[in-house]
FIMI-196251 format. One line per 2 residues: for each residue z, y, x of C-alpha. Coordinates in pm, whole numbers, plus 50000, padded with zeros to 5 digits. Layout:
// FIMI-196251
Z/Y/X; ...
// end
This chain:
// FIMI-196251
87943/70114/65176; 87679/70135/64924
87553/70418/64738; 87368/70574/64492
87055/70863/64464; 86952/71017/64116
86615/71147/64065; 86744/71453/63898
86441/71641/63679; 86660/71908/63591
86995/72108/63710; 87138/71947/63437
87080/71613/63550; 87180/71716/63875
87529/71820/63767; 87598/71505/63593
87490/71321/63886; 87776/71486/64116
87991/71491/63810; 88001/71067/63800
88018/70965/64167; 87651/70962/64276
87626/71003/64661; 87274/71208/64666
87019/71389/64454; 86650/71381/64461
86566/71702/64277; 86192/71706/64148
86041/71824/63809; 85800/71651/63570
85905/71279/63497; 85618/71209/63314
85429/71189/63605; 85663/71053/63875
85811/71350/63984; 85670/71655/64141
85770/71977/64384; 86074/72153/64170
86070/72520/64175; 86176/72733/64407
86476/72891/64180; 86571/72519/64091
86642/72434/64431; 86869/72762/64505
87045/72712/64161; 87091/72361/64256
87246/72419/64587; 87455/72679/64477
87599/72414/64210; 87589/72095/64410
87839/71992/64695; 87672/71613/64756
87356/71681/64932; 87035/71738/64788
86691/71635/64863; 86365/71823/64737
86058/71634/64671; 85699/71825/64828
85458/71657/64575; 85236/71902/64504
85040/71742/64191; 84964/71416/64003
84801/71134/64122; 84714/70965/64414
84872/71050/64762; 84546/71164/64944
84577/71534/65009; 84344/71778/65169
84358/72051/65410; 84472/72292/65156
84697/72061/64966; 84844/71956/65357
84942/72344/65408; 85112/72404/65092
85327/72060/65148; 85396/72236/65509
85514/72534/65377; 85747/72391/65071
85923/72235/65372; 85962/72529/65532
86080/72795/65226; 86291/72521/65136
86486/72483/65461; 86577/72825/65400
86722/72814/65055; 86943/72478/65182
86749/72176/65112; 86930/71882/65282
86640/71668/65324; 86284/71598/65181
86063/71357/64998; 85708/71282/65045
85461/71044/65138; 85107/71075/65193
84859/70788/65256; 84492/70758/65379
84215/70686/65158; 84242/70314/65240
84606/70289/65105; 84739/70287/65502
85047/70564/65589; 84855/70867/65736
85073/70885/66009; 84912/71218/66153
84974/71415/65859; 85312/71291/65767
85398/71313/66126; 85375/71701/66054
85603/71702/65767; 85819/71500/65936
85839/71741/66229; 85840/72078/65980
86140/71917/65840; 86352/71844/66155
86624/71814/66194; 86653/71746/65824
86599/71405/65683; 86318/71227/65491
86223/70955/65292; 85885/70830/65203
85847/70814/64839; 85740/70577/64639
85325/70598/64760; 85460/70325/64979
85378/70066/64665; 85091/70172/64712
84994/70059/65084; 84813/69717/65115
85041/69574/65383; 85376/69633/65397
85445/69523/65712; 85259/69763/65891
85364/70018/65668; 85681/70049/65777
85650/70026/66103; 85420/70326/66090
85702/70520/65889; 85958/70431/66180
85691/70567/66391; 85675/70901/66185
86024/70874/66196; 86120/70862/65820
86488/70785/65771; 86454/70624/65413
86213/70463/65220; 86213/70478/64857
86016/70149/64717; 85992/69896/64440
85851/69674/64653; 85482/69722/64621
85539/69626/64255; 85586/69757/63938
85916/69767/63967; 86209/69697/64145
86275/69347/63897; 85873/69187/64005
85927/69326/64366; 86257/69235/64424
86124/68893/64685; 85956/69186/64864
86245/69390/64847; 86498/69169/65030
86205/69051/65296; 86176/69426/65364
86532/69501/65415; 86565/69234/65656
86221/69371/65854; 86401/69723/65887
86710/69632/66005; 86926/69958/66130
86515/70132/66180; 86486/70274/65841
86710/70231/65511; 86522/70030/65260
86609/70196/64893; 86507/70014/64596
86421/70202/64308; 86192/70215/64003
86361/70086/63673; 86707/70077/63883
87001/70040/63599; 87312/69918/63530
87194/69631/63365; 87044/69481/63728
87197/69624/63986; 87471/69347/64060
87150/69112/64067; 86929/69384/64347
87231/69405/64554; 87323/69038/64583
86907/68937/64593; 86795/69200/64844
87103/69306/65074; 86984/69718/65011
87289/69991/65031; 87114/70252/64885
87002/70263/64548; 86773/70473/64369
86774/70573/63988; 86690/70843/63731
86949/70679/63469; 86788/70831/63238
86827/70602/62889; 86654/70889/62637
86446/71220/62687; 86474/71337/63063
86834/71435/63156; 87048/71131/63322
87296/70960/63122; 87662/70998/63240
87784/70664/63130; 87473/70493/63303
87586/70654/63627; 87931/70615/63599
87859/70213/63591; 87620/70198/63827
87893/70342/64068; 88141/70118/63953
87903/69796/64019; 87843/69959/64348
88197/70066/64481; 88323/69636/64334
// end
């Protein structure tokens, strides 16, 4: 069965998202810059709202995915407020200063987070080799990866993408996403073998467009 996680930047994009068939949100703030930590109040609005399960992203600012000591803490306890208002799982991803997984650090998260759920965002395109890469997020013991496939997006990555999906087998979910739409999902599914699919569907501004859902879901459930 495939399915289908929107990158919701607002509870109104959040709503839609349940109200057209997607299976998951990723709730975050600030598209403009990839998505950051949503507010506190956003998440507790969200999950009294919401019945599919909802994922918070712990980004804690622009720009690269090197944190410090300070910036390491603060991830740490997101995770841990957040538990408490309901999250259902978490999104995050932080690298070393040579573009390798910082398994140590992540391996923290990973463990403040437990028993919930997380993917690594996309900082993955980011790593220099992907192949170790995801063997070091199996190690941290990430369920999902979100990824373009160390390309722009998910269209110039999608070789990667399918090579990646077959590396992972049943030891992490490989989900494509950056510039996921309607127009080529048919083509990601059939080229890369993913069943999980990542998207804002957002067409204009920053909320997600119902229609664009409601055909991604149909191209999904064919």
């Amino acid at each position: 069965m495939r399915k289908l996680e929107i990158a919701a930047f607002n509870l109104e994009s959040a709503l839609i998202a349940q109200q057209n068939g997607a299976d998951r949100i990723e709730l975050c703030k600030n598209m403009e810059v990839g998505g950051l930590t949503p507010e506190a109040d956003a998440l507790a609005l969200a999950k009294e709202q919401l019945f599919v399960p909802v994922y918070a992203m712990v980004r804690p600012r622009a720009g690269n995915f090197v944190y410090d000591e300070a910036e390491l803490a603060q991830m740490l306890q997101t995770i841990l407020a957040y538990k408490e208002l309901g999250a259902d799982g978490f999104v995050f991803g932080i690298l070393t200063a040579d573009n390798k997984i910082d398994v140590d650090r992540n391996k923290v998260l990973v463990a403040a987070a437990h028993p919930l759920p997380c993917t690594f965002h996309r900082a993955f395109d980011a790593v220099i080799e992907w192949r170790s890469g995801l063997e070091a997020l199996i190690e941290c013991g990430f369920k999902t990866v979100l990824t373009s496939g160390i390309a722009r997006d998910v269209n110039s990555g999608i070789h990667n993408l399918k090579q990646m999906v077959a590396a992972a087998g049943n030891n992490i979910e490989i989900m494509p996403g950056g510039g996921v739409r309607a127009a080529n999902l048919e083509q990601l599914m059939q080229a890369t073998g993913a069943r999980f699919f990542h998207s804002s569907a957002v067409l204009h501004g920053d909320t997600a467009d119902s229609n664009e859902i409601q055909d991604m879901i149909s191209i999904l459930e064919a």
